[in-house]
N, C-alpha and C positions, 0 to 999 in steps of 0.2 A: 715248584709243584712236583711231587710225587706221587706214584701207584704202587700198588704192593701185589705182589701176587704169590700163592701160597698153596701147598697141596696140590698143583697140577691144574690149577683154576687163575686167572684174572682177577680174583675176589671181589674189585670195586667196580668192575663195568659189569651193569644190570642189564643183558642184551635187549630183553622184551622192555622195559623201560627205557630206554635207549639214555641211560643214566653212570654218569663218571663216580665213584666216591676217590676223591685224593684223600692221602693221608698224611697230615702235618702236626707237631707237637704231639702224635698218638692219638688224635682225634677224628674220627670222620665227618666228609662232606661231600655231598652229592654238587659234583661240578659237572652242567652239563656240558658247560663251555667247555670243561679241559677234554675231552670227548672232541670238539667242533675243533678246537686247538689243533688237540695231536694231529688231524687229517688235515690242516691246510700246512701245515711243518713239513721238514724234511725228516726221515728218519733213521737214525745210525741204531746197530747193533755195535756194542763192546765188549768181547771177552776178557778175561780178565782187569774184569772192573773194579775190585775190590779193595785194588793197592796200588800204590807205585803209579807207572805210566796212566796203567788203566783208567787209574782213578782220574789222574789229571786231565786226558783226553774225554774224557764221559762230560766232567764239567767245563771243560771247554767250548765241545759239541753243543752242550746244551744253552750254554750261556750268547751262545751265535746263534741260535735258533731252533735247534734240531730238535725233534723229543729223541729221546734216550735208551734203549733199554739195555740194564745192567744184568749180563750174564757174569758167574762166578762161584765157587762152591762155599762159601764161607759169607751166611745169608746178612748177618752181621754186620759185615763189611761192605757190604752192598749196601746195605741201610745206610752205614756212614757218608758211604757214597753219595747216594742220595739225598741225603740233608745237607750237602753243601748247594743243590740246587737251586740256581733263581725262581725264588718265589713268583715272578709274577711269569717267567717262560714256559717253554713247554717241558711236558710230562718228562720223568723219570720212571722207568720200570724196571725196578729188581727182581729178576727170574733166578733162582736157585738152579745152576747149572753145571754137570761133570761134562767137559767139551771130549773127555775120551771116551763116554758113552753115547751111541750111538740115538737111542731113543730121548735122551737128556736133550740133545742138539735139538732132534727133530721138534721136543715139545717146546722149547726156547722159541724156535722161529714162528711155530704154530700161533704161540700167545703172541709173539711180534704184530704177525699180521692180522689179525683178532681184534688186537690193541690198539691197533696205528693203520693199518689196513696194506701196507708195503714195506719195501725194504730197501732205501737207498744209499746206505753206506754201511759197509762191514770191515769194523778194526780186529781183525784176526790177534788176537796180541796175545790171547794166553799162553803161559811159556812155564817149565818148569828146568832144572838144569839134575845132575846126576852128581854123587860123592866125587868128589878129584881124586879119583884113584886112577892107575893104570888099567888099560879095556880088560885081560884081564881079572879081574878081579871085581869086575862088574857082575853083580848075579841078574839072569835074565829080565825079570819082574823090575830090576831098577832101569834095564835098556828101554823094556817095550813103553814105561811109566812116563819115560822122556816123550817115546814118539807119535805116544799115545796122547798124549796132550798137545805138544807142540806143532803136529802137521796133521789138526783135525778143526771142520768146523768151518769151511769153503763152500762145500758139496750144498748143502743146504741152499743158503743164500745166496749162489745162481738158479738153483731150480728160480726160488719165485722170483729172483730179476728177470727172469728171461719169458713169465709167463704175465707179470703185472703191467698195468696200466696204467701212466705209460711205462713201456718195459724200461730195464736198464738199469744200473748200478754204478758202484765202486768201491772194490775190495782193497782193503789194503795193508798188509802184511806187517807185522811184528816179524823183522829177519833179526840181523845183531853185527856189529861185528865178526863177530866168530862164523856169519856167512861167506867174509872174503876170508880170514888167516883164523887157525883155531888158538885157543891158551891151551899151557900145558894140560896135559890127564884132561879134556874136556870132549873123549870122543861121540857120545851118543847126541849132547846137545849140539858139536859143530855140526855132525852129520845134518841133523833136522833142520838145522837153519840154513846149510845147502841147498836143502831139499825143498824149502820154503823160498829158496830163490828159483828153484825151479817152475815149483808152483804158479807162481809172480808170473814166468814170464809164458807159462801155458794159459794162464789166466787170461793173458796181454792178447793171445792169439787166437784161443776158442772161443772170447767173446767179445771177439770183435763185430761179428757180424748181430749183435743181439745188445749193444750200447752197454756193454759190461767192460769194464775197465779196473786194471790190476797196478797196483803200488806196492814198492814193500818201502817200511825205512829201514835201516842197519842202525841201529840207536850205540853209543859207546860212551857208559858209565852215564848215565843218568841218576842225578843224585837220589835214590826212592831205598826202600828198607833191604830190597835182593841187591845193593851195591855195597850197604854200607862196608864189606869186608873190602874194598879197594882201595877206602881211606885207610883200614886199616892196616892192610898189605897182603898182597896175594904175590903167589906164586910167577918166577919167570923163567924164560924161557934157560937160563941158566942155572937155576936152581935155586935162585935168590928172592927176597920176598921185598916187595917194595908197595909203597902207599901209593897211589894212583889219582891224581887228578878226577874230580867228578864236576857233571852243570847241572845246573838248576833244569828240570823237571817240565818247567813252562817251556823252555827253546821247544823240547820234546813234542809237547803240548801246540804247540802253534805250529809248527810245519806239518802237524797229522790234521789240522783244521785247513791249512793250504791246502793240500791236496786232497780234503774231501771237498772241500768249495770249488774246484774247477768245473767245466761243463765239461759233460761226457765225451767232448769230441776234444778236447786239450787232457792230456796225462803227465805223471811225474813216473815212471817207471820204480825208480831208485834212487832215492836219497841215504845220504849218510849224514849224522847229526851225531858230535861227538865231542869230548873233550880234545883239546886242541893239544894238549900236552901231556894225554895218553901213549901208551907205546901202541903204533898201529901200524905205518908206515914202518917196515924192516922186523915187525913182533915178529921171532922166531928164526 
């Protein structure tokens, strides 16, 4: 089951009627249930839901129990997203969302808690990377584009963990690789997935006292469409280009559903999930 939401509205929750419309095959239907649904579920936000990781975690989360809502800018894909949902689980909701503007975010969470009435898991994932040039030869608008997207979209989703009932959370971070050792020409995205381990581990400590708990994973080559140039050869640290081992997408997928299923008082700080005969160990 899915929801749709459009224009800045929830479109299918009638509030004064206290009425769900899901949307399936392009048809509508007044579910009141999936309404009753969504609030006895757990609820994850996912950014960049539209492809790749994201997508695979959204239908993960959902397929375990959680309703879903699908943050992303490419509304499309979001949709696709959402039609791989278990019909008979809970809700999907595709929100139209730029994680590097500021007002975007706030109305993403607004309709969350509207939707679903809280917010207990947030997969920070959305990520974008910058041309492999030398820094350089970076023009500004490509550096801020990086970190503008990449280390945005936290701030949000502890306000209302820390003010809902019962409070509490778990965040948990799309880092990379390139947060322990960077690849060649990759300075604005290593910087932000540094920065994104930072984050992780302020997360770890300023919500502690408020049952907010922080995760990141370091993902390395996950087979999804932002990799496919690994198969076909990227760049090394010698100047050579070589094809790179990738995994299947699900490993990805089940260790971000590990650690959103723990109880708040058990954490995974830092995982790494990687191909095993990547260059990682000694890159560079």
């Amino acid at each position: 089951m899915w929801i749709q939401y459009q224009h800045g509205y929830c479109i299918e929750y009638n509030y004064k009627a206290e009425q769900f419309g899901a949307v399936h095959n392009n048809r509508y239907y007044e579910k009141k249930r999936g309404l009753e649904l969504a609030k006895q579920t757990k609820v994850a936000v996912v950014t960049g839901a539209g492809s790749g990781v994201g997508r695979a975690v959204s239908v993960a989360l959902q397929k375990a129990g959680y309703s879903v809502a699908l943050a992303g800018r490419r509304a499309e894909e979001l949709q696709r997203t959402a039609s791989l949902a278990d019909d008979y689980g809970p809700a999907m909701l595709p929100v139209s969302t730029d994680v590097s503007d500021a007002q975007s975010v706030r109305s993403l969470f607004d309709c969350v808690v509207r939707a679903f009435g809280r917010v207990d898991v947030l997969f920070n994932n959305a990520g974008v990377s910058a041309p492999e040039v030398a820094i350089e030869d970076l023009t500004l608008e490509q550096w801020n584009a990086v970190i503008g997207v990449n280390m945005t979209g936290a701030q949000n989703a502890i306000r209302i963990m820390k003010t809902q009932n019962p409070r509490g959370g778990r965040i948990i971070n799309n880092g990379s690789i390139s947060a322990h050792t960077p690849r060649p020409h990759s300075a604005p995205y290593t910087m932000s997935k540094h920065a994104i381990t930072g984050l992780t581990k302020c997360i770890c400590l300023d919500g502690r006292d408020f049952d907010i708990a922080g995760s990141q994973i370091d993902i390395g080559n996950a087979a999804t469409e932002m990799t496919q140039r690994m198969a076909q050869g990227v760049t090394q640290p010698d100047g050579s280009k070589m094809s790179e081992p990738r995994i299947d997408v699900q490993h990805v997928a089940d260790a971000v559903l590990y650690m959103a299923n723990l109880p708040l008082n058990a954490n995974v700080p830092f995982m790494i999930v990687m191909a095993s005969g990547m260059p990682f160990a000694g890159r560079g």
